[in-house]
Biopython code that builds the backbone (N, CA, C, O; Angstrom):
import numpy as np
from Bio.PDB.StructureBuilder import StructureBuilder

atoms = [
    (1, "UNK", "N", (89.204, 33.853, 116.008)),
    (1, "UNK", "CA", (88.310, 33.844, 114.877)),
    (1, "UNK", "C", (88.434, 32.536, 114.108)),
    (1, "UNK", "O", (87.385, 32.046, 113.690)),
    (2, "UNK", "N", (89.451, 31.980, 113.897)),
    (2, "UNK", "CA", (89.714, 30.932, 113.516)),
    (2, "UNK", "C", (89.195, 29.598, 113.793)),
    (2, "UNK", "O", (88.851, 28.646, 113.093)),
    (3, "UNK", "N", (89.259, 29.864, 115.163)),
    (3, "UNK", "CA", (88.749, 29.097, 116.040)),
    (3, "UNK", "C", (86.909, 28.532, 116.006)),
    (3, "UNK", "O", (86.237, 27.501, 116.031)),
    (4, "UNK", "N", (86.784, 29.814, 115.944)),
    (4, "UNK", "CA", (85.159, 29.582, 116.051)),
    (4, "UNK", "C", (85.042, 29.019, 114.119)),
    (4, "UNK", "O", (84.160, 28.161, 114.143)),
    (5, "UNK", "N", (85.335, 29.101, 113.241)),
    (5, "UNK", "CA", (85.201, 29.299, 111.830)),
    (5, "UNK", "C", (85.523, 27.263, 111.808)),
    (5, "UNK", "O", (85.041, 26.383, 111.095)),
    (6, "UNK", "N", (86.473, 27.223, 112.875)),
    (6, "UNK", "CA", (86.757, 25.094, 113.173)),
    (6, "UNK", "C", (85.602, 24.791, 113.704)),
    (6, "UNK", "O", (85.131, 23.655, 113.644)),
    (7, "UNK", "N", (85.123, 25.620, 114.185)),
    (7, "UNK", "CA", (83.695, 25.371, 114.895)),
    (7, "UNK", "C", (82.644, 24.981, 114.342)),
    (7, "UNK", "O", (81.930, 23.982, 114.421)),
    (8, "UNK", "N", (82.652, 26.059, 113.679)),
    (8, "UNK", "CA", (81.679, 25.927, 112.713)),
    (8, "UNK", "C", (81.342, 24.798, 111.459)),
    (8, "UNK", "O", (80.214, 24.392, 111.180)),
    (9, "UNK", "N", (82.109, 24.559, 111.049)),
    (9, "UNK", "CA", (82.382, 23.371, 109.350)),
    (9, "UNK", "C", (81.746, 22.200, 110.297)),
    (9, "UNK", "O", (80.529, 22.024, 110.258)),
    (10, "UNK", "N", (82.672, 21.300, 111.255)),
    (10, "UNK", "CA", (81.527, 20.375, 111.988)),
    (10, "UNK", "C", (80.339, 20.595, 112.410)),
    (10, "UNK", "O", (79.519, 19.687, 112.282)),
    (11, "UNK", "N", (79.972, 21.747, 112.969)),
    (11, "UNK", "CA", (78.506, 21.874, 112.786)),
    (11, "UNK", "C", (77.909, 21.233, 111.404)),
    (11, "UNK", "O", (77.582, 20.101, 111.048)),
    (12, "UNK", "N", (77.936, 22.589, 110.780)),
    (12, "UNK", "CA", (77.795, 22.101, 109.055)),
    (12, "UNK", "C", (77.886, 20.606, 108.957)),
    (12, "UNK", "O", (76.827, 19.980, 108.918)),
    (13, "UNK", "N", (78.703, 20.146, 108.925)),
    (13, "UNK", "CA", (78.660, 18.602, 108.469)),
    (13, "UNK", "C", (77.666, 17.481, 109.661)),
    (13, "UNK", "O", (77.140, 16.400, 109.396)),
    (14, "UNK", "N", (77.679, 17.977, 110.530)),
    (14, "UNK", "CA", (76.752, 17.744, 111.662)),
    (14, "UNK", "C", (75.043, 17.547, 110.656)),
    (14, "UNK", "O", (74.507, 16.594, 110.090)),
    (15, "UNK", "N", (74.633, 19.169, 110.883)),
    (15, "UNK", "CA", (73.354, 19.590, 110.290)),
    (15, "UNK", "C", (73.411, 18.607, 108.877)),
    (15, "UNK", "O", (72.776, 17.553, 108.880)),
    (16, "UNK", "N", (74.023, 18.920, 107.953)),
    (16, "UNK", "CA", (73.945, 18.107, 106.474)),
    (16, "UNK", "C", (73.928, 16.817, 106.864)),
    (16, "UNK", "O", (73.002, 16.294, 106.244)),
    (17, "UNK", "N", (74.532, 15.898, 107.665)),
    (17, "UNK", "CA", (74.219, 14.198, 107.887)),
    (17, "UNK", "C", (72.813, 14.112, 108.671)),
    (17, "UNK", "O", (72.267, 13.010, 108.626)),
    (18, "UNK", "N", (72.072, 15.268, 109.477)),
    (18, "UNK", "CA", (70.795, 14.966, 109.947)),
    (18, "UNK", "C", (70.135, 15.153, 109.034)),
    (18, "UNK", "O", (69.310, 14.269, 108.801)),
    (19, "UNK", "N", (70.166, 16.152, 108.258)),
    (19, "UNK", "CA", (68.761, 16.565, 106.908)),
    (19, "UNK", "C", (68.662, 15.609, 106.207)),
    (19, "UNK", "O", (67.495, 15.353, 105.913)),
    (20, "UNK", "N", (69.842, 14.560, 105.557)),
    (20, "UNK", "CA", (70.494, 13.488, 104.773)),
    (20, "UNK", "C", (69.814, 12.491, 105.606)),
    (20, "UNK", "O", (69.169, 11.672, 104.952)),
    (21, "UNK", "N", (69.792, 12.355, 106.805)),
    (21, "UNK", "CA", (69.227, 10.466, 107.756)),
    (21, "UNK", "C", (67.548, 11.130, 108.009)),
    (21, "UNK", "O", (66.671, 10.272, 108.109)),
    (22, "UNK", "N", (67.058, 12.780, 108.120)),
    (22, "UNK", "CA", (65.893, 12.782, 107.903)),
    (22, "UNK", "C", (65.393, 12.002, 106.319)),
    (22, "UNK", "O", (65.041, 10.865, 106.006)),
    (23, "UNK", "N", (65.573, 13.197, 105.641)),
    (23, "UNK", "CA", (65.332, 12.583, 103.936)),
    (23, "UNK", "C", (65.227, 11.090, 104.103)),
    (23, "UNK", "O", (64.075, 10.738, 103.850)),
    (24, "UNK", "N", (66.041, 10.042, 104.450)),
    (24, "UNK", "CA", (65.919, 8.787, 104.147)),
    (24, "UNK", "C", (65.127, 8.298, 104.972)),
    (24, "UNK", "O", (65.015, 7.092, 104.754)),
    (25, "UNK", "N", (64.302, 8.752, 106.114)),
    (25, "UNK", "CA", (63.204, 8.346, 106.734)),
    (25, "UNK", "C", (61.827, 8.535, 106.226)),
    (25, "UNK", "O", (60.861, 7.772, 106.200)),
    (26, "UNK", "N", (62.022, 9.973, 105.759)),
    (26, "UNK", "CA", (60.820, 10.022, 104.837)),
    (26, "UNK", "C", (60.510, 9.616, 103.784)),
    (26, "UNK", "O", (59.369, 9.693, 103.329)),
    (27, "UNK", "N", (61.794, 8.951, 103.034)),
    (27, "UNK", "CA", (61.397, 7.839, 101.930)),
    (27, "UNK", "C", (61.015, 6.732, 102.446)),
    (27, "UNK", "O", (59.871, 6.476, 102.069)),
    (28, "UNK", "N", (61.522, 5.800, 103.269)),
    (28, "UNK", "CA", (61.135, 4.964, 103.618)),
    (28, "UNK", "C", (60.127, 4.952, 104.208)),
    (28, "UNK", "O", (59.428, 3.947, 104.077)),
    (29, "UNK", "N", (59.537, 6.323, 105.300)),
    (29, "UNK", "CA", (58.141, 5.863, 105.883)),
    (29, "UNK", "C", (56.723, 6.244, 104.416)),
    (29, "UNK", "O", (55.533, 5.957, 104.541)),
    (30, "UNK", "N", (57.224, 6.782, 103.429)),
    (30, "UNK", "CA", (56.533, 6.693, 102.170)),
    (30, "UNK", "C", (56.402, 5.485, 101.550)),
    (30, "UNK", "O", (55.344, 5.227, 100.976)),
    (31, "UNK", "N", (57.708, 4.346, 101.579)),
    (31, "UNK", "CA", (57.162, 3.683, 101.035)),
    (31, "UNK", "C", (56.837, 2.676, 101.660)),
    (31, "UNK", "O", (56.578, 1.689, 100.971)),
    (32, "UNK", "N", (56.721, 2.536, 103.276)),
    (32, "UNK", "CA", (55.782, 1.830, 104.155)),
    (32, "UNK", "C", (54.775, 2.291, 103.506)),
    (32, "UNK", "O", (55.093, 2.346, 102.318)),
    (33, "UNK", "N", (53.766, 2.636, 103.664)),
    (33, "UNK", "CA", (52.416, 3.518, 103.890)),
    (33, "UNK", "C", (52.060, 3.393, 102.403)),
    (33, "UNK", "O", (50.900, 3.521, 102.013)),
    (34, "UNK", "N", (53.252, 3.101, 101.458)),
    (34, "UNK", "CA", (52.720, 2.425, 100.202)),
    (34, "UNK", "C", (52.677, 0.905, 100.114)),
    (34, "UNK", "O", (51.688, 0.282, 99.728)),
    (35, "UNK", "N", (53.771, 0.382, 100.482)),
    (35, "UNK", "CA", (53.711, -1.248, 100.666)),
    (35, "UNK", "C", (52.097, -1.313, 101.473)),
    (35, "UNK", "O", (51.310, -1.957, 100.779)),
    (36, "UNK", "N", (51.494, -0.800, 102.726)),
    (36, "UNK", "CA", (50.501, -0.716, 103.264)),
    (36, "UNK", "C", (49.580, -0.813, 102.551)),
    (36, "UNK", "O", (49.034, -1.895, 102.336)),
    (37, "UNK", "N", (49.129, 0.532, 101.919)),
    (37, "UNK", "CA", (47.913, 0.357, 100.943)),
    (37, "UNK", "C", (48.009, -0.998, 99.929)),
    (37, "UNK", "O", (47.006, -1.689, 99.755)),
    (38, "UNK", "N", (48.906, -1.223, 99.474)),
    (38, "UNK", "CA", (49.097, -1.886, 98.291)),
    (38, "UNK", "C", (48.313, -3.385, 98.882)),
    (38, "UNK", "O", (47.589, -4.119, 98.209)),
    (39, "UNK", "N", (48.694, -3.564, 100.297)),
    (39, "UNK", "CA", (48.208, -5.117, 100.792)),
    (39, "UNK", "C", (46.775, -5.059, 101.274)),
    (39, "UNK", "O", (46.025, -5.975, 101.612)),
    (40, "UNK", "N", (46.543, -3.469, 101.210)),
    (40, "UNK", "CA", (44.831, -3.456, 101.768)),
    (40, "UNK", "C", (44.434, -3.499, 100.697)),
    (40, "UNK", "O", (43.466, -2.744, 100.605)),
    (41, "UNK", "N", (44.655, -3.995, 99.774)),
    (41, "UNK", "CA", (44.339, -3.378, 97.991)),
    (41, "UNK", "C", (43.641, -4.871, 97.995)),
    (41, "UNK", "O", (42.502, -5.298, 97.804)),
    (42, "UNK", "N", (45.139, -5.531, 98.365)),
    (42, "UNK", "CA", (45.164, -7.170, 98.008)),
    (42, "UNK", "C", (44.071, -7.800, 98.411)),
    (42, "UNK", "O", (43.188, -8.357, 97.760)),
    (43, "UNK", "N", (44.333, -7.545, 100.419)),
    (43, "UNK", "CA", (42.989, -8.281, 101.542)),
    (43, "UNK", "C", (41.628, -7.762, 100.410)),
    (43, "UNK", "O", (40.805, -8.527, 99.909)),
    (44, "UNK", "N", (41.687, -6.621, 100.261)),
    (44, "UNK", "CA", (39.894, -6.439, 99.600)),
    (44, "UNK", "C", (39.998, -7.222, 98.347)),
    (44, "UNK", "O", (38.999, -7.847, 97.991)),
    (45, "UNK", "N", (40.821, -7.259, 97.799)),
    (45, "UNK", "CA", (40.192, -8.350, 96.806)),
    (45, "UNK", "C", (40.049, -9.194, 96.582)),
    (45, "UNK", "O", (39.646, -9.784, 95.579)),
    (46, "UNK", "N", (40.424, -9.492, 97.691)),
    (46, "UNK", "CA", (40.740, -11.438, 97.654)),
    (46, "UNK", "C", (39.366, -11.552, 98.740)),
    (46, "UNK", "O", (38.782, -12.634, 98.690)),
    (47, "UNK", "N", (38.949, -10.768, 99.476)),
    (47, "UNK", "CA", (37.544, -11.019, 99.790)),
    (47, "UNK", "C", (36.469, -10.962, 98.664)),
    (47, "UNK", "O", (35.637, -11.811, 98.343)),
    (48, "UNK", "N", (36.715, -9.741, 98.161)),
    (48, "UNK", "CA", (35.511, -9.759, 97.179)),
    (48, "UNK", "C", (35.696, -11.017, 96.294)),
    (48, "UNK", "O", (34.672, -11.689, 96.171)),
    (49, "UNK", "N", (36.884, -11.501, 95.603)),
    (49, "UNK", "CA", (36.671, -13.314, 95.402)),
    (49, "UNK", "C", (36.052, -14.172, 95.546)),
    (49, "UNK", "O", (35.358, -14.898, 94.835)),
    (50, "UNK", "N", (36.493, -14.050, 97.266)),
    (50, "UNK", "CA", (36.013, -15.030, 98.114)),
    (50, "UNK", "C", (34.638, -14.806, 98.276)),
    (50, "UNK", "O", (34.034, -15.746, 98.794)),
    (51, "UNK", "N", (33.934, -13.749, 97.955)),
    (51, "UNK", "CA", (32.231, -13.279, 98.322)),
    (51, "UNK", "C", (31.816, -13.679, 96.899)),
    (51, "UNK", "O", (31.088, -14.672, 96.909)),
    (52, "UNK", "N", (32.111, -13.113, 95.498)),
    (52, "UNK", "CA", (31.772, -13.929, 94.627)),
    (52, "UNK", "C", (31.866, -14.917, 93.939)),
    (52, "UNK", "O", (31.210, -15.129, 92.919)),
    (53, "UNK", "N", (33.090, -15.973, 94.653)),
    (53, "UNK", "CA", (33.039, -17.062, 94.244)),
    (53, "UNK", "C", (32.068, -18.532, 95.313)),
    (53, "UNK", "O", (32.057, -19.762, 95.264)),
    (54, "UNK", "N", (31.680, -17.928, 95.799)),
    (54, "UNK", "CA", (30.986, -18.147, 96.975)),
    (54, "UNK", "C", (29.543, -18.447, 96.508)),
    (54, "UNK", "O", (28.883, -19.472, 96.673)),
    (55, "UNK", "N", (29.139, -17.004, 95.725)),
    (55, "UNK", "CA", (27.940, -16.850, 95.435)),
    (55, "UNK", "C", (27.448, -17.755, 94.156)),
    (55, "UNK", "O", (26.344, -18.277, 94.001)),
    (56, "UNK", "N", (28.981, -17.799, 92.982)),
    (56, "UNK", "CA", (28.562, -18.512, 92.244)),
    (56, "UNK", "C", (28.493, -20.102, 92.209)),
    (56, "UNK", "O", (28.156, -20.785, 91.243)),
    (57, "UNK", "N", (28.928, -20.598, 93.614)),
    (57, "UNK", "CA", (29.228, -21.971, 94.339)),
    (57, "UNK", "C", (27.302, -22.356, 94.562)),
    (57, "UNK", "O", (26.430, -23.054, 94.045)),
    (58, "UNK", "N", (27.409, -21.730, 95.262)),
    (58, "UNK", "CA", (25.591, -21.790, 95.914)),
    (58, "UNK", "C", (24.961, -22.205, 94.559)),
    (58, "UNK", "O", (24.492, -23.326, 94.361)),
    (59, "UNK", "N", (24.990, -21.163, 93.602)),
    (59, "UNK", "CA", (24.262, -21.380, 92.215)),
    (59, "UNK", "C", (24.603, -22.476, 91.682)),
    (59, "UNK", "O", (23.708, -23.133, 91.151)),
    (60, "UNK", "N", (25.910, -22.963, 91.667)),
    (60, "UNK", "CA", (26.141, -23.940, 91.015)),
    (60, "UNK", "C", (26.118, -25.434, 91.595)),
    (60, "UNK", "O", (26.434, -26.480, 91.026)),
    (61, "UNK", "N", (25.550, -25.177, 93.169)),
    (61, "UNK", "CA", (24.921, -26.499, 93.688)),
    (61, "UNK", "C", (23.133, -26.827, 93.565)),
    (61, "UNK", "O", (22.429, -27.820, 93.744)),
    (62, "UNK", "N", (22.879, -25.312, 93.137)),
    (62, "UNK", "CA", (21.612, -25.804, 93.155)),
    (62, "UNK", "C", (21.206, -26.016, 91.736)),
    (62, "UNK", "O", (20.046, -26.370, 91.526)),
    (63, "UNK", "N", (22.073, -25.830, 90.678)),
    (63, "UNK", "CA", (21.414, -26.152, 89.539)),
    (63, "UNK", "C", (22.332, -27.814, 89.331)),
    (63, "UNK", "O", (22.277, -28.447, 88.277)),
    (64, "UNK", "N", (22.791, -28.084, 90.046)),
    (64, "UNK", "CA", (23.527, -29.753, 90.048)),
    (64, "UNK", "C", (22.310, -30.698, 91.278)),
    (64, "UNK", "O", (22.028, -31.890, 91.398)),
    (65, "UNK", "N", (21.899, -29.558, 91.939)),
    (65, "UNK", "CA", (20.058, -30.829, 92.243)),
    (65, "UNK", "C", (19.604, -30.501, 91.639)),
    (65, "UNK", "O", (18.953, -29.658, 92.256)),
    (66, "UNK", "N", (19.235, -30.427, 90.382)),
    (66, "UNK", "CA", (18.569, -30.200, 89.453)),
    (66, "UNK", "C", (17.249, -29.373, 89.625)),
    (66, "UNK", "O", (16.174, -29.595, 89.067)),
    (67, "UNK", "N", (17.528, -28.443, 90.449)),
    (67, "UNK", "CA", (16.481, -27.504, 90.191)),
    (67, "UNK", "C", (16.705, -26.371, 89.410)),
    (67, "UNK", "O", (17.804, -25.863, 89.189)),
    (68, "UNK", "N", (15.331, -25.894, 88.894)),
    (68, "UNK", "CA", (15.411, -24.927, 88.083)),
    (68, "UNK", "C", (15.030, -23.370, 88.078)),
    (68, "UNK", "O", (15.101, -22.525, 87.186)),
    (69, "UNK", "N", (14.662, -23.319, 89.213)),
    (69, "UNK", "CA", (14.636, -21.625, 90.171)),
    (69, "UNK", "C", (15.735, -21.132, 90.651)),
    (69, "UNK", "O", (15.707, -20.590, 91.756)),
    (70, "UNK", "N", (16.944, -21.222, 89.902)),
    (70, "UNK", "CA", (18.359, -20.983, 90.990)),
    (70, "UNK", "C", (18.726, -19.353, 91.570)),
    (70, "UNK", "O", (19.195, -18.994, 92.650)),
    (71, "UNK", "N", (18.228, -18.431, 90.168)),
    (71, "UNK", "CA", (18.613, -17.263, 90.396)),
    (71, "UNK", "C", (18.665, -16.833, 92.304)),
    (71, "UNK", "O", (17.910, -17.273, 93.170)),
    (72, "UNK", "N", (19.765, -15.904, 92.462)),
    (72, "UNK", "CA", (19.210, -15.550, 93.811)),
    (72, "UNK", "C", (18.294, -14.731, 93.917)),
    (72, "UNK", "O", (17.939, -14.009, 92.985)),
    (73, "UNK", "N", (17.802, -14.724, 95.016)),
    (73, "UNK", "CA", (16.090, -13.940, 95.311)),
    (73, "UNK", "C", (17.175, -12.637, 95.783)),
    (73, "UNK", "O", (18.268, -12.419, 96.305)),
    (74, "UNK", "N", (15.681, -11.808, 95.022)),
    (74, "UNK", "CA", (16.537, -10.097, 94.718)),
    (74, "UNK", "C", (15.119, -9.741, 95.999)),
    (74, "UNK", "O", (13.920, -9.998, 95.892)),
    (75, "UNK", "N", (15.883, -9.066, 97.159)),
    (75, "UNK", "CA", (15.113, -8.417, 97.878)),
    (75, "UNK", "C", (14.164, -7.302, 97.655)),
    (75, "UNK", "O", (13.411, -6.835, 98.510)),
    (76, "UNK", "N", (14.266, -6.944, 96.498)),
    (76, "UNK", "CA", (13.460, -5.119, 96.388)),
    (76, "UNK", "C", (11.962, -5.437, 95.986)),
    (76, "UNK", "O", (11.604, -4.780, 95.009)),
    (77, "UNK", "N", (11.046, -6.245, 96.480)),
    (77, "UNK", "CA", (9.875, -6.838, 96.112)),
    (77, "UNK", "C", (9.295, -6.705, 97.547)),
    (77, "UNK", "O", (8.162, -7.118, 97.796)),
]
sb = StructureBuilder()
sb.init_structure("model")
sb.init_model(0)
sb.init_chain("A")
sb.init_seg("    ")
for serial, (resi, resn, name, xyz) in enumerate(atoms, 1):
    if name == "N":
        sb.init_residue(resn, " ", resi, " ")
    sb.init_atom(name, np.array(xyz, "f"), 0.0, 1.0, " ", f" {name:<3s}", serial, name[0])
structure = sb.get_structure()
């Protein structure tokens, strides 16, 4: 009886260091998957930048040839 009861406690300490190295995987693959979003956050905005600083580039070459129709042409016509 004894025997099996020595048996047992390493189990136990067995099981408790896997639940313990699970747990710390699932923090870390949480805060992958947050570092993740956080840089798709970034890429989109640094496009949308790059799309409206773009747009206000165009405008601001055509009112430096001195023309005076610069607005962009709005398609819904």
């Amino acid at each position: 009886m004894a025997e099996s009861q020595a048996m047992s406690e390493p189990d136990e300490a067995v099981k408790a260091a896997i639940e313990q190295h699970r747990s710390q995987d699932r923090r870390s693959q949480r805060a992958a998957l947050i570092g993740l979003a956080i840089c798709l956050l970034l890429v989109l905005g640094g496009l949308l930048l790059v799309h409206e600083l773009r747009k206000m580039s165009s405008i601001q070459d055509c009112v430096m040839q001195g023309r005076s129709n610069c607005a962009p042409a709005d398609g819904t016509q």
